[in-house]
Residue, then its C-alpha position, 0 to 999 in steps of 0.5 A: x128271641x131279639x135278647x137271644x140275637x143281642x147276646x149271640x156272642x155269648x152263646x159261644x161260651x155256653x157248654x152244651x147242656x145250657x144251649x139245649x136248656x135255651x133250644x127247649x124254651x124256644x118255640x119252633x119258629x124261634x129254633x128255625x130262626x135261630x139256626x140261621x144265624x148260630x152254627x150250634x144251634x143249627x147243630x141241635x136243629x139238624x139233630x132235633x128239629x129237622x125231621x119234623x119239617x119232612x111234612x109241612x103243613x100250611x095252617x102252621x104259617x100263622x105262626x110266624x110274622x108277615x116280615x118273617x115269612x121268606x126268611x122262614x121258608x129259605x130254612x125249612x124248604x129244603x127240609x120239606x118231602x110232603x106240603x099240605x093243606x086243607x083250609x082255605x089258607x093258601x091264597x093269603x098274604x103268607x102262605x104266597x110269600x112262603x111259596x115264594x121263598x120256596x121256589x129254588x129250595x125245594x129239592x127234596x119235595x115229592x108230594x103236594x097235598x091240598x083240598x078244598x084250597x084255592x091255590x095261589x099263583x105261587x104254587x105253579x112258579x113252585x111246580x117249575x123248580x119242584x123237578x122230582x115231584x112226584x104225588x100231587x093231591x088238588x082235590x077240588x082246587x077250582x081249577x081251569x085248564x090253563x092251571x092244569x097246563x102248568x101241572x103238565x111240566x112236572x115230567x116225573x110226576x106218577x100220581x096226579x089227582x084232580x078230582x072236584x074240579x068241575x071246569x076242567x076238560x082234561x085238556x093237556x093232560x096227555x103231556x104226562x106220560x109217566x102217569x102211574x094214578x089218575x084221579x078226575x072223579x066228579x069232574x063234570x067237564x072232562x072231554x072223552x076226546x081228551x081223556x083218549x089222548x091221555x090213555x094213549x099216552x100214559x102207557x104205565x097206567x095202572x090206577x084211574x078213577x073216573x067215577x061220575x055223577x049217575x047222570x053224566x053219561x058223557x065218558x061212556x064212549x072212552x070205554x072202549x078205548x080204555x080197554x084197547x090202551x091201557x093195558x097196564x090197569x090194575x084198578x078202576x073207579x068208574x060209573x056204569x050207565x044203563x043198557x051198555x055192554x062192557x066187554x072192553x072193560x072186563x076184558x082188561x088184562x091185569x084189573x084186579x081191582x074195580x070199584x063200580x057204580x050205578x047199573x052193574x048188573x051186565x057189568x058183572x056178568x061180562x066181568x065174571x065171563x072174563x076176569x073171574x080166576x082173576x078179580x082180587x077187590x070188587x065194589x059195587x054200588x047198584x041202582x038196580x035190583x040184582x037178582x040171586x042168580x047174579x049175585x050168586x056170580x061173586x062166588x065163582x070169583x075164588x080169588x077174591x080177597x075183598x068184597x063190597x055190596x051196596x045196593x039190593x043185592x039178594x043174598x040169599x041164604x043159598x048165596x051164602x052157602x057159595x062163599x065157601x068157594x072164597x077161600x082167600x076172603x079176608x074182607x067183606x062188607x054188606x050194605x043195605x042188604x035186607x035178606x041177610x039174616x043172624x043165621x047167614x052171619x055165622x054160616x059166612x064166618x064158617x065158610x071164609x076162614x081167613x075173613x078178618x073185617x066183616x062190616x053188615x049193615x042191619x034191618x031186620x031185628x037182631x036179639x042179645x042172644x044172638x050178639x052174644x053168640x056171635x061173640x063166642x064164635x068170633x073167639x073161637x076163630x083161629x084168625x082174629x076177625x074185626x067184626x063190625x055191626x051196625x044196627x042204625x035201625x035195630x030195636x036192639x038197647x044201646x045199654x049192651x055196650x055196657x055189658x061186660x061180656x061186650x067190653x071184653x070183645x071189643x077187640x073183636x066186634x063193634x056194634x055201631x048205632x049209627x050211619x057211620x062207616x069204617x074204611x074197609x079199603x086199607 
């Protein structure tokens, strides 16, 4: 690089395959460098290079030398739509001079995503000249309400997620009122008075996660308050304690969504009662048993296009009979569902013919025979169906992934021997 400044006068006279020979055996700090001081060079950077700043993240700062830092950011900053973080890299001496030289070049940032970070004082002298952010991810930051009183003079900002912050009340948050996403889940010291104000406020509200510790039954008298303003909610993550109604929430009028914990056993009935032509994703994790005839409730949901049960769920086969009401069903997932037998596997893919995920997690005792069933009607299915089975405590060999007839459908099923989980909520 330092021979490469030293000769700077003769680069003028290079044709342009030399340059591109000489841009291809620097390495990227040294291109960025480089295009500050060389109008050709800064050429092939804006064709070649600039586009692979757009997402920034801050682990790649130990690349470049202390000294070189703010220079550094001066020149990608402008370049940068999304900054990013995941180690505990944003309180060292680089990453706050980096912010540093940031701040007053950074017009085109839009989103802010750090987790598990403590974030240095930089980031909210950021936030002052970041005008037209509009995503910020401070997922368990540590934070206290005088960082978030920064974070409310982001005027634009739509999606805002706090959540593992466990020292925040909520306090201010009210300020943002073009909120479209709230995220505070797991945050043991939110207000209710606080999250009131917040409601009130953002009017435009259509996502809110505040799903608590089964424990924490602190938000339960926002429930009617959320249902009276937040009229606009399309999704809600929320925890459900025992011996309470739910009207306020079921009665919403544009939830389609919700993702439900703890004692959901009244929940669903009042949500059937109110929202069942209208429910398009329904999660729930139960700490209750839910009997058939409530289980039985999710087949009058037709509208349904994703469905999740975690819990003791009964699902009968009679229950199983009744999905054929869910005619637009294209995702289900079954946890911990021990009445489900091989039978209902095959009675639910005839039922839902626009199923194309289908996780089932297995106790009871599933045979070869009944795998390789299941794959020749999965490939006679007009839609293409990603199934997957786990069968953590199955007595069922591990050598039939190597079965030929098995590798010829993975495309179609992939058995699991373990505790692991494929996101159905894509």
């Amino acid at each position: 690089m330092a021979y490469i400044k030293v000769k700077h006068s003769n680069l003028l006279r290079l044709d342009d395959d030399a340059i591109l020979s000489v841009w291809n055996k620097l390495e990227p700090i040294d291109r960025v460098q480089l295009a500050g001081v060389c109008k050709r060079f800064r050429k092939i950077f804006e064709e070649r290079d600039a586009a692979h700043y757009t997402t920034f993240r801050m682990e790649s700062l130990w690349q470049v030398s202390v000294k070189d830092i703010e220079s550094y950011a001066k020149l990608v900053g402008p370049l940068i739509q999304e900054l990013r973080a995941y180690t505990p890299c944003v309180g060292n001496i680089r990453a706050k001079r980096f912010l540093k030289g940031m701040t007053g070049n950074c017009q085109l940032l839009r989103r802010v995503v750090f987790k598990g970070v403590r974030v240095a004082f930089q980031l909210f002298e950021l936030f002052a000249n970041a005008k037209y952010l509009t995503e910020l991810y401070l997922q368990n930051c540590r934070l206290i309400d005088k960082d978030v009183d920064m974070i409310t003079m982001l005027s634009n900002l739509m999606i805002l997620d706090l959540s593992k912050n466990n020292d925040i009340t909520g306090h201010g948050l009210c300020a943002l009122t073009n909120l479209r996403a709230l995220y505070l889940s797991n945050c043991k010291s939110l207000n209710p008075i606080n999250l009131v104000h917040v409601f009130k406020s953002a009017k435009h509200l259509c996502i809110l996660d505040i799903q608590q510790p089964y424990t924490n039954t602190s938000l339960v008298p926002v429930f009617l308050e959320l249902g009276r303003y937040c009229r606009n909610l399309d999704k809600l993550r929320v925890t459900l304690p025992e011996h309470r109604r739910y009207e306020s929430l079921a009665r919403l009028p544009k939830l389609t969504q919700i993702f439900a914990y703890g004692y959901v056993r009244r929940f669903l009935i009042d949500l059937r009662n109110h929202r069942a032509h209208h429910m398009q994703v329904i999660f729930l994790e139960t700490l209750q048993q839910v009997p058939l005839d409530v289980t039985f409730m999710l087949t009058q949901f037709r509208e349904l296009k994703k469905l999740a049960c975690d819990g003791d769920f009964d699902f009968t086969p009679g229950c199983i009979d009744g999905f054929e009401n869910l005619r637009k069903l294209t995702c289900i997932n079954l946890y911990k569902t021990d009445a489900l037998t091989p039978k209902d596997v095959l009675t639910l893919l005839k039922k839902c013919p626009r199923l194309k995920f289908v996780q089932l997690f297995f106790k009871v005792f599933v045979t070869e025979a009944f795998i390789f069933e299941l794959i020749e009607v999965l490939e006679k299915r007009p839609v293409k169906v990603n199934f997957v089975m786990n069968l953590q405590k199955s007595n069922i060999r591990r050598g039939i992934t190597k079965d030929p007839r098995y590798l010829n459908a993975r495309d179609t099923l992939n058995i699991i021997f373990s505790a692991q989980c494929i996101d159905w909520d894509k």
